[in-house]
C-alpha positions in Angstrom: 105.9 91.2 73.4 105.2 87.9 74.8 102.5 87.3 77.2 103.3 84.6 80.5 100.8 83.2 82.7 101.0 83.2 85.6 100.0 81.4 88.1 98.5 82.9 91.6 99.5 81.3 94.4 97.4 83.5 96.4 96.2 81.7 99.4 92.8 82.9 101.3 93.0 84.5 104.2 90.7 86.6 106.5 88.7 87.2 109.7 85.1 86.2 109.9 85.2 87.8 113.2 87.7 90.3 113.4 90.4 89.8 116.4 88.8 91.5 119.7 85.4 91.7 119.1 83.1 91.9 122.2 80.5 89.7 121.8 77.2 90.6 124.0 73.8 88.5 122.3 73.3 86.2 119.3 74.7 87.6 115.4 76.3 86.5 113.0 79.4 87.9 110.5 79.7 89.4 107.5 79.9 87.2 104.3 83.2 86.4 103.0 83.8 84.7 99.2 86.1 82.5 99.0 85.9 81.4 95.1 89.5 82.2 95.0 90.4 79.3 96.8 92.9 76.7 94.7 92.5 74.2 97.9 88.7 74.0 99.7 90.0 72.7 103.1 90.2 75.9 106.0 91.7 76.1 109.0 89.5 78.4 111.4 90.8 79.5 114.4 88.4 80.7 117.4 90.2 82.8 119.7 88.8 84.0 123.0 90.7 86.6 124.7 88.2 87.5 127.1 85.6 85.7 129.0 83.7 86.2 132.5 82.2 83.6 134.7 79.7 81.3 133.7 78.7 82.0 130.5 79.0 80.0 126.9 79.7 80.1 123.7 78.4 78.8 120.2 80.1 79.3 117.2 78.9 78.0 113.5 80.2 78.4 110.3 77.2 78.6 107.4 77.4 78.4 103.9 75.4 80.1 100.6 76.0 79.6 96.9 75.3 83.3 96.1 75.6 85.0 99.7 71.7 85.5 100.2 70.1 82.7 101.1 72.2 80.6 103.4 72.5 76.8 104.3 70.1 75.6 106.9 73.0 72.8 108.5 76.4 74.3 109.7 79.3 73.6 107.4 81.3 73.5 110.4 80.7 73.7 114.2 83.3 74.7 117.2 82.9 72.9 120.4 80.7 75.1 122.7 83.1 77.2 124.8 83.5 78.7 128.4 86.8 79.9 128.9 89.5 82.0 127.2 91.8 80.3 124.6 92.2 78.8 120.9 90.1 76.3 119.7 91.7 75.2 115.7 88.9 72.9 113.5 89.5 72.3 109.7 86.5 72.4 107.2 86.8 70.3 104.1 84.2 72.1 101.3 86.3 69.6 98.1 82.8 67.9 98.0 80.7 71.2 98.3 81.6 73.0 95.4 78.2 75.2 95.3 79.3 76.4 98.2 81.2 80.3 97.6 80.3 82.2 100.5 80.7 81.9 104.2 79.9 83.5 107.4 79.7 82.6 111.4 77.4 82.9 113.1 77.2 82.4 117.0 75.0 82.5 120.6 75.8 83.3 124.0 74.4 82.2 127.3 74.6 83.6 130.6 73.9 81.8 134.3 74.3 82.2 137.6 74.5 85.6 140.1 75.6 89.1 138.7 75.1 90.9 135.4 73.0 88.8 133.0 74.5 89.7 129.8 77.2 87.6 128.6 80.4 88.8 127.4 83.6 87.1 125.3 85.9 88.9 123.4 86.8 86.4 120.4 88.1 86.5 116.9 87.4 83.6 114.2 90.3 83.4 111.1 90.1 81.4 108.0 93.1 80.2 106.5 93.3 78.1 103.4 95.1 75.1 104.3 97.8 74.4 101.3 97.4 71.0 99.0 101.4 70.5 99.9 100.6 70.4 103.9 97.7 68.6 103.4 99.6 65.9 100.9 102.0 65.3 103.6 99.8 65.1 106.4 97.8 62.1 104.5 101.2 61.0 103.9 102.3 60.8 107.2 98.9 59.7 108.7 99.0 56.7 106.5 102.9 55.5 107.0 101.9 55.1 110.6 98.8 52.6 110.4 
């Protein structure tokens, strides 16, 4: 019998905060290895279902070469938020090849009259952008200049 490689074309894929989760103080998520990855560019999506009034939100993405000690500077940063709604970034680690873990981290802050503890219900994917999109969106970028 003849043995065939093959090859995985697997792409990453995960939650680094998982859809719904009710975010009350600072924390951060769980670690999530993403040595698999063929392509180091991600695509994370914040999504806030839930908010209440005058609060905010700070979300970071941090990175570790062996998931204990981890990076002092953010490997990515989302814009602080207020409000409910989807906020896409892309994080390019193709020059950062120590890096094989991640995790977010983020803090909340609370203002103003009523309850004092902040609230958002938010979820954070990671999605492994694939080299064909990425390809043509260079592509296209540069036929327009």
């Amino acid at each position: 019998m003849r043995s065939v490689g093959i090859k995985c074309l697997c792409m990453i894929e995960t939650l680094l905060i998982p859809e719904k989760t009710v975010i009350a103080a600072k924390g951060e998520g769980e670690p999530f290895e993403i040595t698999g990855a063929q392509n180091r560019v991600f695509l994370l999506s914040l999504k806030i279902s839930q908010a209440v009034e005058q609060e905010s939100l700070d979300v970071s993405v941090f990175g570790s070469a062996n998931g204990n000690a981890w990076d002092a500077k953010p490997l990515a940063v989302f814009p602080q938020r207020f409000y409910s709604g989807e906020t896409p970034i892309l994080m390019d680690l193709t020059e950062q090849p120590e890096i094989k873990f991640v995790r977010a981290k983020w803090d909340v802050n609370r203002w103003g009259r009523g309850p004092t503890e902040p609230m958002f219900e938010v979820g954070l994917s990671l999605k492994e952008v694939p080299r064909e999109i990425l390809a043509e969106a260079r592509t296209e970028a540069t036929s327009r200049k």
